[in-house]
C-alpha positions as CSV (number, residue, x, y, z in Angstrom):
1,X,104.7,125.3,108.0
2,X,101.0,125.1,108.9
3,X,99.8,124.6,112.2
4,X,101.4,121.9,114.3
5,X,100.0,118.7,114.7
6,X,98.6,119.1,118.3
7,X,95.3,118.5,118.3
8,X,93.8,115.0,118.1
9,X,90.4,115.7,117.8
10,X,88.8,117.3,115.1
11,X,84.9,118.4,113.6
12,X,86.7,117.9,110.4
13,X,89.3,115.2,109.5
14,X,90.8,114.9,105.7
15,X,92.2,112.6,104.5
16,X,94.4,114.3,101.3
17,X,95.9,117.4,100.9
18,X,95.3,118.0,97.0
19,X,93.0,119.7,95.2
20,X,89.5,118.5,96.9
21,X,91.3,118.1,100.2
22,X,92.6,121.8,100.8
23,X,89.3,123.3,99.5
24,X,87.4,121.3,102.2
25,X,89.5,122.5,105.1
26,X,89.5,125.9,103.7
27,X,85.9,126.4,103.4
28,X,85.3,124.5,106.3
29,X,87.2,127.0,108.9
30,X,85.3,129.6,107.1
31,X,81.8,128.1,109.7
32,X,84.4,127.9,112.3
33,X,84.7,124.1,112.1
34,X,87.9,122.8,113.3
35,X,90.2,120.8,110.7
36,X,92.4,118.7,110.6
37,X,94.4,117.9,107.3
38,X,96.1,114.5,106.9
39,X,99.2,114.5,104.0
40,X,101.6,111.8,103.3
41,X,103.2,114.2,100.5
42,X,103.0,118.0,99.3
43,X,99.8,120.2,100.3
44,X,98.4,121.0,97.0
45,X,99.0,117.7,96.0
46,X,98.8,116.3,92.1
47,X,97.5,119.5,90.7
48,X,100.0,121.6,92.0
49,X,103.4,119.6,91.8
50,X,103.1,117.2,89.0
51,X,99.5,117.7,87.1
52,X,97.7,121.2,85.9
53,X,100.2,123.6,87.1
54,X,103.5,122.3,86.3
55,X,102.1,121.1,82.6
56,X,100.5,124.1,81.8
57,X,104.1,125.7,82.4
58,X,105.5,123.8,80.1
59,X,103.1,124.3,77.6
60,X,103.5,128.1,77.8
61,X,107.3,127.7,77.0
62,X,106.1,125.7,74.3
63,X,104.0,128.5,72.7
64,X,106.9,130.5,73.2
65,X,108.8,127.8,71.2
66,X,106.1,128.2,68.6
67,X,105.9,131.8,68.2
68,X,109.9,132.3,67.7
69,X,109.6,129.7,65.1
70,X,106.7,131.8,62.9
71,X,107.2,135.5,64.2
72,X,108.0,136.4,60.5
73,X,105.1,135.7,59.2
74,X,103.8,139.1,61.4
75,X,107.1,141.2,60.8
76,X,108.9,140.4,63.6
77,X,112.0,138.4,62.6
78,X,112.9,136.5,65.3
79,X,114.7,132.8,65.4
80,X,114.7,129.8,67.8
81,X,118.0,129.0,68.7
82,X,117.5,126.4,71.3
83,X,115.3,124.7,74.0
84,X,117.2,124.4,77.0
85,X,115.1,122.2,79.2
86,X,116.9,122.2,82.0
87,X,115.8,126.0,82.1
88,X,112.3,125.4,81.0
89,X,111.9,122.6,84.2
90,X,113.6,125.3,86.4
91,X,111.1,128.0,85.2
92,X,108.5,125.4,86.5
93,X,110.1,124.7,89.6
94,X,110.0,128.3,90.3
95,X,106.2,128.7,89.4
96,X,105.3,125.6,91.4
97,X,107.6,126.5,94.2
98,X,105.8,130.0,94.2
99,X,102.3,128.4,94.8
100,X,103.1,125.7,97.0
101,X,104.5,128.8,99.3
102,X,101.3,130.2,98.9
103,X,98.9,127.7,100.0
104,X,101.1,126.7,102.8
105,X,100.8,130.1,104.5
106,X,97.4,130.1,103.4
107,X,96.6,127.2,105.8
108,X,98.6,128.2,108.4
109,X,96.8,131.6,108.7
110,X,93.1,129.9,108.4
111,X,94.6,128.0,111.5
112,X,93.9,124.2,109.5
113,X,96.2,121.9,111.1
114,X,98.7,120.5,108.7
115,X,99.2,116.6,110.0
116,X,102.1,115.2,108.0
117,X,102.3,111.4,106.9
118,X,100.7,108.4,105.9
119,X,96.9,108.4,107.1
120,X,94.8,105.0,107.2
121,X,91.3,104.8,108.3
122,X,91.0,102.6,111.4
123,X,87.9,103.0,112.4
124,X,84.2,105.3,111.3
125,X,85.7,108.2,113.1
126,X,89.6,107.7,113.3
127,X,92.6,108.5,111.1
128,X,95.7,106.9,112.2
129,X,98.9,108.8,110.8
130,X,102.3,106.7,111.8
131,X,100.7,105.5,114.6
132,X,99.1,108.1,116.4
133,X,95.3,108.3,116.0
134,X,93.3,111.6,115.6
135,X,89.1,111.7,115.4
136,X,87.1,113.4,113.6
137,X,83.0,113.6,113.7
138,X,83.4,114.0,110.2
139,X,85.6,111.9,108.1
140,X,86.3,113.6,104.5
141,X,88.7,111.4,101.9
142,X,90.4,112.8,99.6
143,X,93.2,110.5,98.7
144,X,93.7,111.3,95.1
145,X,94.7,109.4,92.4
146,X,97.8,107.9,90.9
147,X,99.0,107.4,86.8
148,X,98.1,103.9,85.4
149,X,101.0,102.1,84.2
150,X,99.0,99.2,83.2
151,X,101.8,96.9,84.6
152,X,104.5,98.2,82.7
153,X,108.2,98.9,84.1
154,X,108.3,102.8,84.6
155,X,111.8,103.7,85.1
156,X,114.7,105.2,82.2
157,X,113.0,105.6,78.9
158,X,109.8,104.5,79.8
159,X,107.8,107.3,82.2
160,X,104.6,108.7,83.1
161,X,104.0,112.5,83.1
162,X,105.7,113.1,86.5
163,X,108.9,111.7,85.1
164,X,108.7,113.4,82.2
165,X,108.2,116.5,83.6
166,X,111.6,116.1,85.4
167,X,113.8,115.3,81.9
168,X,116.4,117.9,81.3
169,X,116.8,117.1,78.3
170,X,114.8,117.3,74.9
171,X,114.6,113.6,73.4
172,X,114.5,113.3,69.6
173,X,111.8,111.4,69.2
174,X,108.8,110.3,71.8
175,X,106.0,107.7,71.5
176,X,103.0,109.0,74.1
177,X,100.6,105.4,74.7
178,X,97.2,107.7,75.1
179,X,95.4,110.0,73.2
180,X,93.6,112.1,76.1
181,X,93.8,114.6,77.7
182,X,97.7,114.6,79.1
183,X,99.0,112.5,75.9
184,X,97.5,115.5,73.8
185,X,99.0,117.6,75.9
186,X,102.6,116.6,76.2
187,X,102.4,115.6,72.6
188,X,101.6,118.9,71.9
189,X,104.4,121.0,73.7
190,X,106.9,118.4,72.9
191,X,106.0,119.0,69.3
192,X,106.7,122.4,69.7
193,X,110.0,121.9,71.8
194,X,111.1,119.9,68.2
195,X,110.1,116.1,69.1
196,X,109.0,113.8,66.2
197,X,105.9,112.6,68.5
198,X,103.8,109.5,68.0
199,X,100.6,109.0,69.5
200,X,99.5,105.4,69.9
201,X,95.2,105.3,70.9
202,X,93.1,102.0,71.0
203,X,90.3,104.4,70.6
204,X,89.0,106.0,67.3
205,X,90.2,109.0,68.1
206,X,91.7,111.8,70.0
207,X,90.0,113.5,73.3
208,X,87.4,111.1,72.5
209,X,84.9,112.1,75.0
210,X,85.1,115.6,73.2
211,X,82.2,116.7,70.4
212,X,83.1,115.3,66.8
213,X,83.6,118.5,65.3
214,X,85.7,119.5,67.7
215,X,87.8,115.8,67.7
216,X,87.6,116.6,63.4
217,X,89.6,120.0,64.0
218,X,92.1,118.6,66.7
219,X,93.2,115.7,64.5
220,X,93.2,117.8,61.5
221,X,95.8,120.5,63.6
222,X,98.2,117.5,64.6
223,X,98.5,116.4,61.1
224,X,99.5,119.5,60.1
225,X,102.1,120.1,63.0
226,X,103.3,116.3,61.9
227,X,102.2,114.8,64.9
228,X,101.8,111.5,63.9
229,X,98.8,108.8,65.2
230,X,98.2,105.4,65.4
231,X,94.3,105.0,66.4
232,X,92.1,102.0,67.1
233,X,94.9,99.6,67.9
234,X,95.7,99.0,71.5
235,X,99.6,98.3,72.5
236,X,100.7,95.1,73.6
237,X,104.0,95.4,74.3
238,X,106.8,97.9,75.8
239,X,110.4,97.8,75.5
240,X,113.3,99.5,76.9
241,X,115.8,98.4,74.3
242,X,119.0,100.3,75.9
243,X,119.0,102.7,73.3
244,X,115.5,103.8,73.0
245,X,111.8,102.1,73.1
246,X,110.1,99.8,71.0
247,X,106.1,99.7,71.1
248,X,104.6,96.6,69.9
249,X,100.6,96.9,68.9
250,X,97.9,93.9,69.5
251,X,98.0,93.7,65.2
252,X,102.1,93.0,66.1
253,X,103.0,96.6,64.6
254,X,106.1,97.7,65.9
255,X,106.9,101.8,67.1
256,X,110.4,102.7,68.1
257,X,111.3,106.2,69.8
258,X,114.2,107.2,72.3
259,X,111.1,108.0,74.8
260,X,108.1,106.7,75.7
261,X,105.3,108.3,77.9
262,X,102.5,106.2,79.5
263,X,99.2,108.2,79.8
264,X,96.5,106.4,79.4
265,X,94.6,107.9,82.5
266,X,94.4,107.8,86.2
267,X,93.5,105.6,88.9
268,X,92.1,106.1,92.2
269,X,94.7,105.8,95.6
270,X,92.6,103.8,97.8
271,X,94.7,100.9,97.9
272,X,95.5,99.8,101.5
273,X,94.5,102.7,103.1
274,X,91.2,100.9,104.8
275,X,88.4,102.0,103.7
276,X,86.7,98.6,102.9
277,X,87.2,97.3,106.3
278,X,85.2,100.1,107.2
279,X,81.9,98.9,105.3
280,X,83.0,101.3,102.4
281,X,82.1,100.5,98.9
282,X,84.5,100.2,96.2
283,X,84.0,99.6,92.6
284,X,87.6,99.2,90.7
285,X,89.3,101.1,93.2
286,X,86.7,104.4,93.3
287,X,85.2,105.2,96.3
288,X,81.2,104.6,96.0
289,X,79.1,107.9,97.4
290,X,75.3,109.0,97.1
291,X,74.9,112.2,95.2
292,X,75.9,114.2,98.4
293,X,78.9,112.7,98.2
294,X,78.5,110.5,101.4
295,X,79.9,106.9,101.7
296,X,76.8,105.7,103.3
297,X,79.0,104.7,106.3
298,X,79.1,107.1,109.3
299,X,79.6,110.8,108.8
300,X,82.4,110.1,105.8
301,X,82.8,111.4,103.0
302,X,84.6,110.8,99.7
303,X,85.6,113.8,97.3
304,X,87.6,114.5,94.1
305,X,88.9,111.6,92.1
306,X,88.6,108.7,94.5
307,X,85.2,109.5,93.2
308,X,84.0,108.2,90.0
309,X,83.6,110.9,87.4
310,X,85.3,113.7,85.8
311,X,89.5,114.0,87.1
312,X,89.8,117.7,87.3
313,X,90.9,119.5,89.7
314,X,88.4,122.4,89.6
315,X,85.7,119.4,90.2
316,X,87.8,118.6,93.2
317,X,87.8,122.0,94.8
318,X,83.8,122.3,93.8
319,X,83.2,119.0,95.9
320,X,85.6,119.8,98.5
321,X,83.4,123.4,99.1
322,X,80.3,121.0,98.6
323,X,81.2,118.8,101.4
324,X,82.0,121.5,103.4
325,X,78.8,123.1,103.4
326,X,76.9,119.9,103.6
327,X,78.5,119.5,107.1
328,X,78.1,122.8,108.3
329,X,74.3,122.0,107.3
330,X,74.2,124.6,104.2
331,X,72.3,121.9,101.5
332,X,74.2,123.2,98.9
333,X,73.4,122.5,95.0
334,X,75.2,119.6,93.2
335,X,77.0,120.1,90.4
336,X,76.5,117.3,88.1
337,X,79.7,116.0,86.0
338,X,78.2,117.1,82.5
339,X,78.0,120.9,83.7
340,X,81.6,121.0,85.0
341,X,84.1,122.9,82.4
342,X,86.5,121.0,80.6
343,X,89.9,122.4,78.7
344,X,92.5,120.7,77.5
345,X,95.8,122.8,77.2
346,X,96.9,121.8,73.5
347,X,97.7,123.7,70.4
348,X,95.2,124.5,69.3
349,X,93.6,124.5,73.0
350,X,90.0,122.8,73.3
351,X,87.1,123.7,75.9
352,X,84.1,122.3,76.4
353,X,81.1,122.3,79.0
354,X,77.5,120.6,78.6
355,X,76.4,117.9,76.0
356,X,78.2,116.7,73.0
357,X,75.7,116.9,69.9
358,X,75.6,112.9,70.3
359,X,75.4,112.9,74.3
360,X,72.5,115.4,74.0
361,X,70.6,113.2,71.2
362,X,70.8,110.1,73.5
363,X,69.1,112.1,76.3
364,X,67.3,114.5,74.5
365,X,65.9,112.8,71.1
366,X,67.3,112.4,67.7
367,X,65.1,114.7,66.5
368,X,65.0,117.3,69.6
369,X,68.8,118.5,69.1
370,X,69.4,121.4,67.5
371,X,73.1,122.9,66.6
372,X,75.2,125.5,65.1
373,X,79.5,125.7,64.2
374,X,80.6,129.1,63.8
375,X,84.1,129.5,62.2
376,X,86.7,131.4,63.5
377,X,87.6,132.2,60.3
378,X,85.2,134.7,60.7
379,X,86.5,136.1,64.1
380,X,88.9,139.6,63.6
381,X,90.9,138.3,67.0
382,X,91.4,134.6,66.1
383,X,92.4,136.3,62.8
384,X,94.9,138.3,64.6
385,X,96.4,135.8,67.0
386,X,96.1,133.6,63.0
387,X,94.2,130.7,64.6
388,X,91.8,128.5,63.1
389,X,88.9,126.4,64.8
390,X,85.5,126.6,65.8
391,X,83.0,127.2,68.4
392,X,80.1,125.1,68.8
393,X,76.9,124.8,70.7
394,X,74.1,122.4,70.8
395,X,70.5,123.1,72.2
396,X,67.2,121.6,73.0
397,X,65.0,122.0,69.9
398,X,63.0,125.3,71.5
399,X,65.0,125.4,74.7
400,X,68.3,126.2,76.2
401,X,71.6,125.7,75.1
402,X,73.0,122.7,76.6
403,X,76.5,122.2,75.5
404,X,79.1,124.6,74.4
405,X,82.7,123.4,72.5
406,X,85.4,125.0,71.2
407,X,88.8,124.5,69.9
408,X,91.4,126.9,68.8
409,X,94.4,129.0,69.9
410,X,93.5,130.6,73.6
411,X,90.0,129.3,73.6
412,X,90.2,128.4,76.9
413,X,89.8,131.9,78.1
414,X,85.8,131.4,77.0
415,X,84.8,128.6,79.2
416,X,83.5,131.0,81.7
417,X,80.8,132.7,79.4
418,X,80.1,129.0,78.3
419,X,79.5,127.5,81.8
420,X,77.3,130.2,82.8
421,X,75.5,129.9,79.4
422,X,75.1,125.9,80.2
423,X,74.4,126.0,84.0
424,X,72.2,129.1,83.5
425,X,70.3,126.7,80.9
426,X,70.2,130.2,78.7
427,X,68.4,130.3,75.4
428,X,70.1,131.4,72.5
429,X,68.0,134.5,71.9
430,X,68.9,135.3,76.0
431,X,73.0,134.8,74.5
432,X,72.4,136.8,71.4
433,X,71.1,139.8,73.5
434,X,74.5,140.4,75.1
435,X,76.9,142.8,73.8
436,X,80.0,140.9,73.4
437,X,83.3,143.0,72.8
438,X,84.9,144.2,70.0
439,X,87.7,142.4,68.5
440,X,87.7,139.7,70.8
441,X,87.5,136.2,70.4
442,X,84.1,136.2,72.7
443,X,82.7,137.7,70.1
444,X,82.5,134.1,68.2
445,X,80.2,132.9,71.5
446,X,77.7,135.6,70.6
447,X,78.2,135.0,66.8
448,X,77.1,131.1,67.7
449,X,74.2,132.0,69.9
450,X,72.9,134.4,67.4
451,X,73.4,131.8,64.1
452,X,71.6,129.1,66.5
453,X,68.4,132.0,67.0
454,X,68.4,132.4,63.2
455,X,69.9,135.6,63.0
456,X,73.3,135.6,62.2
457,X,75.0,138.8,62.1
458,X,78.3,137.8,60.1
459,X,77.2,134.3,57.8
């Protein structure tokens, strides 16, 4: 375990041991500030045990799955005889298990002391945890967030992505109420583990906060994998009927399934844990902070996604260092939502960082967007790896780029290029200059950059 709980006194108190939580404490011993990290739970928190990590292991069986299914098509004759899920969640235990070892020795040896239980904020400077208080002169929350359930009765056949990730079993047929991020997800690797899926989405559309090209391709990709999608209606109703699930829309269309997953997004843990008796302000639960991240009360703070904004866990560890250095008196840059890197793990995977063509036209000008969609039909390695999709970027008419999208199989590995494109605010001619590898698919970043300069080298 981490260090023992002896201290009471702390120049760093946190509240939360997830994502934004640990980062703080981490980066905050690094200036020699002493720490102190409250955890009713598992260090690591969401992300680690029941979010990113755990999710994305499933979805890597799932490609697996996939592959097996359409090796012949390369010369490799190969057959799927099976999914045994109590293997695949065992796989995932193992990988989680693995980490959670990890960050656990990690804190012990950076000497943060690990304060196990249920923390509530008693006063502008005090933590109590089962009854025994402990001060910090700064207070940082980090109390994460929870799944919405929207009042239904989670339990059996009805479950939200934690449960889910437990089933050791493969259900024959699944209805997933949300079409964002983590429905798309699960949809997709329960798809490919042979589920007859059903998305149900009050909005439009899928990944609706995604770029319409990029929402085009997605739908287009779960239509042909025979995902099927019920958009623009919200649900009404759930029910366990004993033998499965029946789904009942605000039109009064009825959806039955043997399974049904409730993601339609996360809300913040703040409930209770006495923050507004402290003078904090809350709006629907999120925590309310200045651009520095400060509550405006005391010396606390309020990181990751108590915080209204993006839910990520990479913008939890970025606020966690953020706070951090504030404290130890560094004024370190903010990051602002719209320039954080985005990715969401389906098939085919999606990334995105910066402005959507019609985010950038509301803050830039109809007529002072510029754009450019380069195919990966066009790309030798998405050829290869027989992916479609496309890459897209959006730029101030005469300026920098300021969005990059992409969807496709492993696109995710080019979010890095396209964050430092978008943070860097680089122009497309300063893109089209770089010598991007050959065959790889970040060749189709430079392809885009040099299409959106004029000079296309292949189109």
């Amino acid at each position: 375990m981490a260090e023992e709980a002896t201290a009471r006194e702390f120049d760093v108190l946190i509240l939360g041991g997830g994502s934004a939580g640990y980062a703080a404490a981490l980066r905050s011993v690094q200036y020699g500030l002493t720490v102190g990290l409250i955890e009713k739970a598992k260090l690591g928190g969401t992300c680690l045990h029941w979010g990113c990590i755990p999710t994305k292991a499933y979805l890597h069986a799932a490609e697996l799955a996939d592959e097996a299914r359409t090796s012949s098509k390369y010369g490799i004759n190969t057959s799927l005889e099976s999914i045994d899920m109590a293997a695949v969640r065992g796989y995932k235990d193992g990988i989680v298990a693995g980490k959670f070892k990890g960050l656990t020795g990690l804190l012990k040896q950076k000497k943060v002391t690990v304060i196990q239980g249920e923390g509530k904020l008693v006063s502008q400077n005090e933590i109590e945890v089962d009854g025994t208080r402990y001060s910090g002169k700064n207070i940082v929350l980090a109390s994460g967030s929870e799944a919405k359930t929207f009042g239904l009765p989670i339990g059996g056949r009805i479950m939200t992505s934690t449960e889910a990730l437990e089933l050791d079993y493969t259900p024959k047929s699944a209805i997933v109420l949300g079409g964002g991020v983590i429905g798309s997800e699960f949809a997709s690797a329960w798809n490919s583990f042979g589920v007859d899926v059903t998305i149900i989405e009050g909005l439009d559309h899928l990944v609706a906060n995604e770029d319409p090209a990029i929402i085009k391709v997605i739908e287009r990709e779960f239509k042909k994998k025979k995902i099927k999608t019920s958009l623009g209606t919200f649900f009404e109703k759930v029910e366990d009927t004993g033998d499965g699930v029946k789904v009942t829309l605000a039109d009064g269309k009825e959806f039955t399934a043997e399974v049904c997953l409730v993601a339609v997004g996360r809300g913040p843990v703040t409930a209770g844990l006495g923050y507004e008796e402290q003078g904090i302000t809350l709006d629907r639960g999120f925590v309310i902070t200045n651009e520095r991240l400060h509550t405006g009360v005391g010396n606390i703070y309020a990181i990751g996604d108590i915080v209204p904004g993006l839910q990520l866990a990479h913008r939890g560890y970025q606020q966690g260092h953020f706070v951090a250095e504030e404290i130890a008196g560094n004024n370190p840059l903010i990051v602002e939502d719209i320039n954080i890197p985005k990715v969401t793990f389906t098939d085919p995977e999606v990334m995105s960082v910066g402005y959507t063509e019609p985010k950038a036209k509301e803050r830039f000008g109809e007529d002072n967007v510029e754009t450019v969609e380069y195919n990966l039909a066009g790309n030798g390695k998405s050829s290869i790896l027989g992916t479609g999709g496309i890459i897209k970027m959006v730029r101030q008419k005469n300026g920098p780029i300021v969005g990059v999208h992409g969807v496709g199989k492993r696109i995710s590995e080019q979010i890095g290029e396209a964050q430092l494109i978008v943070n860097w605010e680089a122009y497309p001619e300063d893109v089209a200059a770089f010598v991007h590898a050959h065959p790889t698919q970040n060749e189709a970043l430079g392809e885009a950059a040099m299409a959106l300069n004029g000079h296309p080298l292949h189109g």
